[in-house]
C-alpha positions in Angstrom: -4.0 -5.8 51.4 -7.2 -6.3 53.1 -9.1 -2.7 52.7 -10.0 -1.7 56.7 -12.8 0.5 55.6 -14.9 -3.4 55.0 -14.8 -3.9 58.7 -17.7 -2.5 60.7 -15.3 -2.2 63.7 -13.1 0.3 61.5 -12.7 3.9 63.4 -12.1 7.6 62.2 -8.6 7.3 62.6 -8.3 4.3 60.6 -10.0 5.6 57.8 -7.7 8.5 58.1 -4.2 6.6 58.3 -5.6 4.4 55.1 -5.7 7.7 53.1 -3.1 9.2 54.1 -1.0 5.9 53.6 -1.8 5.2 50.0 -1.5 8.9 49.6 1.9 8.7 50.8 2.5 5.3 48.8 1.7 6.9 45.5 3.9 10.2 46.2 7.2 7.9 46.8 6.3 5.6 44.0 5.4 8.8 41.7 2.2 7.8 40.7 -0.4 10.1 42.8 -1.6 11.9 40.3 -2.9 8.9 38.6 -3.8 7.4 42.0 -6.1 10.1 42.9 -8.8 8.8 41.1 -8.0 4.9 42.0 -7.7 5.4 45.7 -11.6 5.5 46.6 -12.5 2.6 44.8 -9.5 0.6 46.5 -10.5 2.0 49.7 -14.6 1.8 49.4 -14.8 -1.0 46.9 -18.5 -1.3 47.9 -21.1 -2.5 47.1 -22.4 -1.6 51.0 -21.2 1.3 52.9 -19.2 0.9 56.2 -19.9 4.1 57.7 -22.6 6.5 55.4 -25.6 6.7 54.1 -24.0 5.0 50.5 -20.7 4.3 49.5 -20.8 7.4 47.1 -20.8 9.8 50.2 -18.4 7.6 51.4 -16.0 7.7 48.5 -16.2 11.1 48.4 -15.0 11.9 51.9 -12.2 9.9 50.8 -11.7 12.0 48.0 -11.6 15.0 50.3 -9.0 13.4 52.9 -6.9 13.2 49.7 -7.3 16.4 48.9 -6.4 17.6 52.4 -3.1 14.9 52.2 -1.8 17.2 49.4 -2.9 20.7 50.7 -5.9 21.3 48.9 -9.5 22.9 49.7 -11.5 20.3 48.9 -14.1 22.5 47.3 -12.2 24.9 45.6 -8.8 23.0 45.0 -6.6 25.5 45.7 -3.7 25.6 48.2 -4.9 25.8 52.1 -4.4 29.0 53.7 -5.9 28.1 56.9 -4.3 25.0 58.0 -7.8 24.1 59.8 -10.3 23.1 56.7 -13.9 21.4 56.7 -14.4 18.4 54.7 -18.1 19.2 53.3 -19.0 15.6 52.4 -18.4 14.6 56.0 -19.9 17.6 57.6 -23.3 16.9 56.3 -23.6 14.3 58.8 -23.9 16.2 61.8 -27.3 17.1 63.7 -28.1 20.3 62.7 -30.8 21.2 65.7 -29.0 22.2 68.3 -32.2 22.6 71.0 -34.5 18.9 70.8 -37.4 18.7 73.6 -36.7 15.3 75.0 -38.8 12.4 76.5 -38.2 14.2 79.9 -41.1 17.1 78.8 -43.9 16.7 81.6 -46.0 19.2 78.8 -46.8 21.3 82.2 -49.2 24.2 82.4 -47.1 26.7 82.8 -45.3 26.3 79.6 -42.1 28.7 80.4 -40.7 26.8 77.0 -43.0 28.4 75.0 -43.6 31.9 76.9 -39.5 32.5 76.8 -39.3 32.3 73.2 -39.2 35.3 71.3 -39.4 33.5 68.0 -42.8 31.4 68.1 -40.2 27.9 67.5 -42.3 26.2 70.4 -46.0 24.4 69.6 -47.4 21.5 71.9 -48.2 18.3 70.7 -50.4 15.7 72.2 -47.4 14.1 74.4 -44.3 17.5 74.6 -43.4 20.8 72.8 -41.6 21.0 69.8 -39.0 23.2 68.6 -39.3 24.2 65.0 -36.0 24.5 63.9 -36.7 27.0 60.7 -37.5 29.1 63.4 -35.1 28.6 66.1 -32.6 30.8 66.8 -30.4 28.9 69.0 -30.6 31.4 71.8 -30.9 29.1 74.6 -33.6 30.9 76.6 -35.9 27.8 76.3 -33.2 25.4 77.8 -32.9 27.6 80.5 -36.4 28.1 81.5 -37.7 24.3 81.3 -38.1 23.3 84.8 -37.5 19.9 83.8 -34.1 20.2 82.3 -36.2 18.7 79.0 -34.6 20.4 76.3 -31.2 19.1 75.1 -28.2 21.7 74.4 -26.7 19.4 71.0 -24.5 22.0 70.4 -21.9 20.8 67.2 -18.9 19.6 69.1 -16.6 21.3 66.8 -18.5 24.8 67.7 -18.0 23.8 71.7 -14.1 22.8 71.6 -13.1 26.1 69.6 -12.1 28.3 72.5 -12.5 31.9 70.1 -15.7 31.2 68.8 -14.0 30.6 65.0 -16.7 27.7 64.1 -20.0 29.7 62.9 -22.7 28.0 60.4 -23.8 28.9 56.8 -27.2 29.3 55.8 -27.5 25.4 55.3 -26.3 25.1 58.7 -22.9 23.8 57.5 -19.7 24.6 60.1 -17.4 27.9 58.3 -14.5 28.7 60.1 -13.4 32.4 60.1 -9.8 32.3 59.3 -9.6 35.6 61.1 -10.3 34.7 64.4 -9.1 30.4 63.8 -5.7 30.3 66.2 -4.6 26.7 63.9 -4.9 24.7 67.7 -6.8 21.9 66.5 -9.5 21.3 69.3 -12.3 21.4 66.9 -10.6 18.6 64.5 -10.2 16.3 68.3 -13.7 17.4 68.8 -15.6 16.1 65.6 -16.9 13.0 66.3 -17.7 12.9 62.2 -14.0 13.5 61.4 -15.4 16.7 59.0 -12.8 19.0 60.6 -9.2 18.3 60.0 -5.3 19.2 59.2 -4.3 19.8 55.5 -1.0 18.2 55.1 2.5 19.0 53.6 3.3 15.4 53.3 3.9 15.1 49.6 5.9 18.1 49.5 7.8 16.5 52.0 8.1 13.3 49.8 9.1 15.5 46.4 11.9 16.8 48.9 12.9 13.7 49.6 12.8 12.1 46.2 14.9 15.1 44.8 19.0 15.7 45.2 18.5 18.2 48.2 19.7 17.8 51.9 17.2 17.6 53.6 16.9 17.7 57.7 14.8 16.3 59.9 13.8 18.0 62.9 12.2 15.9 66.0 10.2 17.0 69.1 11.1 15.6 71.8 7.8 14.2 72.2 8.9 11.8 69.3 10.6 9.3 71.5 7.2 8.2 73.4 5.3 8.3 69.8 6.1 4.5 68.6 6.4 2.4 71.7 8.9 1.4 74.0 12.6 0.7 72.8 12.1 3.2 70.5 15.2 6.2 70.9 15.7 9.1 69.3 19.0 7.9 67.7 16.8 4.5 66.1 14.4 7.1 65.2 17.8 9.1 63.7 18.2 5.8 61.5 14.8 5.1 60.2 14.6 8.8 59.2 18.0 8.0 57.1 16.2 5.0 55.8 13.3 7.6 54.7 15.8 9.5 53.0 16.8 11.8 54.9 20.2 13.2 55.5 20.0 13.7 58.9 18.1 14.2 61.9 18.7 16.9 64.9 16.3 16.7 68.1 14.4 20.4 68.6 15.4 19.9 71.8 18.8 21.9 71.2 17.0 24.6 69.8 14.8 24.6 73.2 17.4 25.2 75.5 18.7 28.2 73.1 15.6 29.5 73.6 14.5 29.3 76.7 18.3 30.6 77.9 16.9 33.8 75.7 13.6 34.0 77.2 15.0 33.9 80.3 17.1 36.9 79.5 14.6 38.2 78.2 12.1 38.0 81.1 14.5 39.6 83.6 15.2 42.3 81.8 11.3 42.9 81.8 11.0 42.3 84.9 13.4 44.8 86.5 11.2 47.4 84.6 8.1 46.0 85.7 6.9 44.5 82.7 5.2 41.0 81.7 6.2 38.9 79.3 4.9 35.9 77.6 6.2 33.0 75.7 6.7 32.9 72.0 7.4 28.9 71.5 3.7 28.2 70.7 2.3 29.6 67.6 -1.5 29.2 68.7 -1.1 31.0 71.8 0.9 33.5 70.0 -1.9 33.8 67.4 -4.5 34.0 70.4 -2.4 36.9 71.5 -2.3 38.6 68.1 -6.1 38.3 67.4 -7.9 37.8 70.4 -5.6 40.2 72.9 -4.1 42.6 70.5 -3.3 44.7 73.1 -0.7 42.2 75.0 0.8 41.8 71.3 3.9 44.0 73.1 4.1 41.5 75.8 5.0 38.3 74.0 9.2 37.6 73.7 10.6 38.1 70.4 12.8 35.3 70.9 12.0 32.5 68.3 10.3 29.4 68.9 12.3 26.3 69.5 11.7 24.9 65.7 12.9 28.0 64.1 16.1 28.0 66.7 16.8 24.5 65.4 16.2 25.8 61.7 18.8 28.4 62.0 21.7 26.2 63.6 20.9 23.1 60.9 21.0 25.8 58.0 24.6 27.7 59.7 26.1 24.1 59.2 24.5 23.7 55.6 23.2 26.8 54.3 21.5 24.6 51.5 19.5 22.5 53.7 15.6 21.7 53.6 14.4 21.6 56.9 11.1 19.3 58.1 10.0 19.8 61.3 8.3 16.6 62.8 6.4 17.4 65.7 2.6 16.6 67.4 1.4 20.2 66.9 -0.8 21.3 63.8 -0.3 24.5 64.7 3.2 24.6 64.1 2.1 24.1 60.4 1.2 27.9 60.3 4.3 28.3 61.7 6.4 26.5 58.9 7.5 29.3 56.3 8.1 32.7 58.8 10.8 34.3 58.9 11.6 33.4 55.6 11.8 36.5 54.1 14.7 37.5 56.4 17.0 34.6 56.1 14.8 31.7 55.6 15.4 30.8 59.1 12.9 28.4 59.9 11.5 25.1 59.3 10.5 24.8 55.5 7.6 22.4 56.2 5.7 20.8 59.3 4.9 16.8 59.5 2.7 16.1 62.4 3.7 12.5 63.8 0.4 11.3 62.2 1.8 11.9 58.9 5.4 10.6 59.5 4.2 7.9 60.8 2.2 6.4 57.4 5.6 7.5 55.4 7.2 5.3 57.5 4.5 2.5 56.8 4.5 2.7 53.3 8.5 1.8 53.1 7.9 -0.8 55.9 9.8 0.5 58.6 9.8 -0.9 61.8 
């Protein structure tokens, strides 16, 4: 197989798919552990890089996507607790000055730059100011006083999708998340132009399922019928999940209409006391609530999401079932695991579409 990684015109996402592809390869042919150490050298076989500085930065962002395909922090290699992680190796490649004086800077007289600076960052060269960034601050005051809209706001795209302010900076200047204000919604991973933000993955304890004597369920969104092209159905998409190995497949959509007939119970009971309510299907917003709006907490349903609905009804018909929701959200990953403690009624583990999709590469499936 021809590695993609040696065409200049390779993107992100096809770097991603190739990991998590071989990743998913190796799990169903029980050889990852051994293939952990193989897969960057099939994938950057060098000698030149395709996309950094040298193929040994490259190789080791490979590394880290593997690590994230099995769940892993890539630094510290134990299991992810926020599903949201930063691959460091990748990171390092992002500007880290987020206020540049541009060609634009008429070095005027008045200097409002410089004046509105309460950190002495600004000097003036021969042709425009410069912003020392060892002594910037990133308070914006000199971006808003230019007269001459001179001085470019880079701020890290990651930092400007998150919509809590989770993404902060270490003293290197390399993105942190706080895992106590992250919501698991995935903007900063659509963000990062760099591909240094992104999903861990559940994908080979998906595959161990599958490989073992267990029944195990499949669980569609119904956004899964417009994922691989026309002609595709939810009852061919029934049969290729067979092929996978699973036992069966039922479409969340079921559990949807359970629970939006309970919501909507639910809401008019509220209502004829004068109360709002909220939505409990998405587990971001839910987590916005919780975090961000504790004090709306008591307004959100405590009807469960469509996924864990699903869950309960697969698991009344076999109580021994594994369930695997397959879905487009991330942040139903988070959500995966709740609820367990009462009567394991939810999805065991989350596949995003992403990942389903390579399993279903890897075992040739059209």
């Amino acid at each position: 197989m021809v590695n993609i990684m040696l065409h200049e015109n390779a993107t992100l996402v096809d770097v991603k798919h190739e990991v998590l592809y071989r990743v998913a390869k190796a799990a169903f042919e029980g050889d990852l552990d051994k293939a952990e150490d193989r897969i960057p050298y099939e994938i950057i076989p060098g000698p030149n890089p395709s996309f950094r500085c040298c193929i040994y930065k490259e190789r080791e962002v490979v590394r880290e996507r593997i690590s994230l395909a099995k769940n892993r922090n890539p630094v510290t290699g134990e299991p992810c607790h926020n599903t949201v992680q930063i691959l460091p190796a990748a990171c390092e490649g992002c500007p880290i000055t987020r206020y540049v004086v541009t060609d634009n800077c008429q070095k005027c007289m008045v200097k409002k730059c410089q004046s509105s600076c309460n950190f002495g960052a600004i000097s003036m060269f021969k042709d425009k100011a410069y912003i020392d960034p060892q002594k910037c601050r990133e308070c914006g005051r000199c971006h808003d006083a230019c007269p001459y809209n001179a001085i470019a706001d880079l701020l890290r795209p990651c930092k400007k999708a998150c919509p809590v302010d989770a993404i902060g900076m270490d003293e290197n200047m390399h993105v942190r998340i706080d895992d106590e204000k992250c919501i698991r919604c995935g903007a900063c991973i659509m963000g990062c132009p760099f591909g240094a933000v992104s999903d861990s993955s559940r994908m080979t304890e998906v595959i161990d399922y599958l490989l073992s004597d267990k029944p195990v369920y499949a669980m569609v969104a119904p956004a899964g019928e417009g994922q691989f092209g026309s002609g595709i159905t939810m009852e061919s998409l029934r049969d290729g999940l067979k092929e996978l190995g699973f036992k069966d497949m039922v479409e969340v959509s079921l559990g949807a209409d359970y629970v939006a007939m309970s919501e909507a119970q639910e809401w008019n009971e509220a209502y004829t006391k004068g109360k709002k309510m909220t939505t409990s299907c998405c587990p971001a917003f839910v987590h916005m609530i919780n975090r961000h709006f504790p004090d709306l907490a008591k307004n959100i349903s405590t009807t469960v999401s469509p996924m864990a609905a699903t869950s309960r009804l697969i698991r009344a018909m076999d109580p021994e079932a594994v369930c695997i929701f397959i879905g487009p959200c991330i942040a139903k990953k988070s959500e995966a695991g709740q609820y367990q403690h009462i009567h394991g009624e939810n999805a065991d583990l989350v596949l995003t579409f992403e990942r389903f999709r390579q399993c279903f590469r890897q075992k040739r499936l059209n």
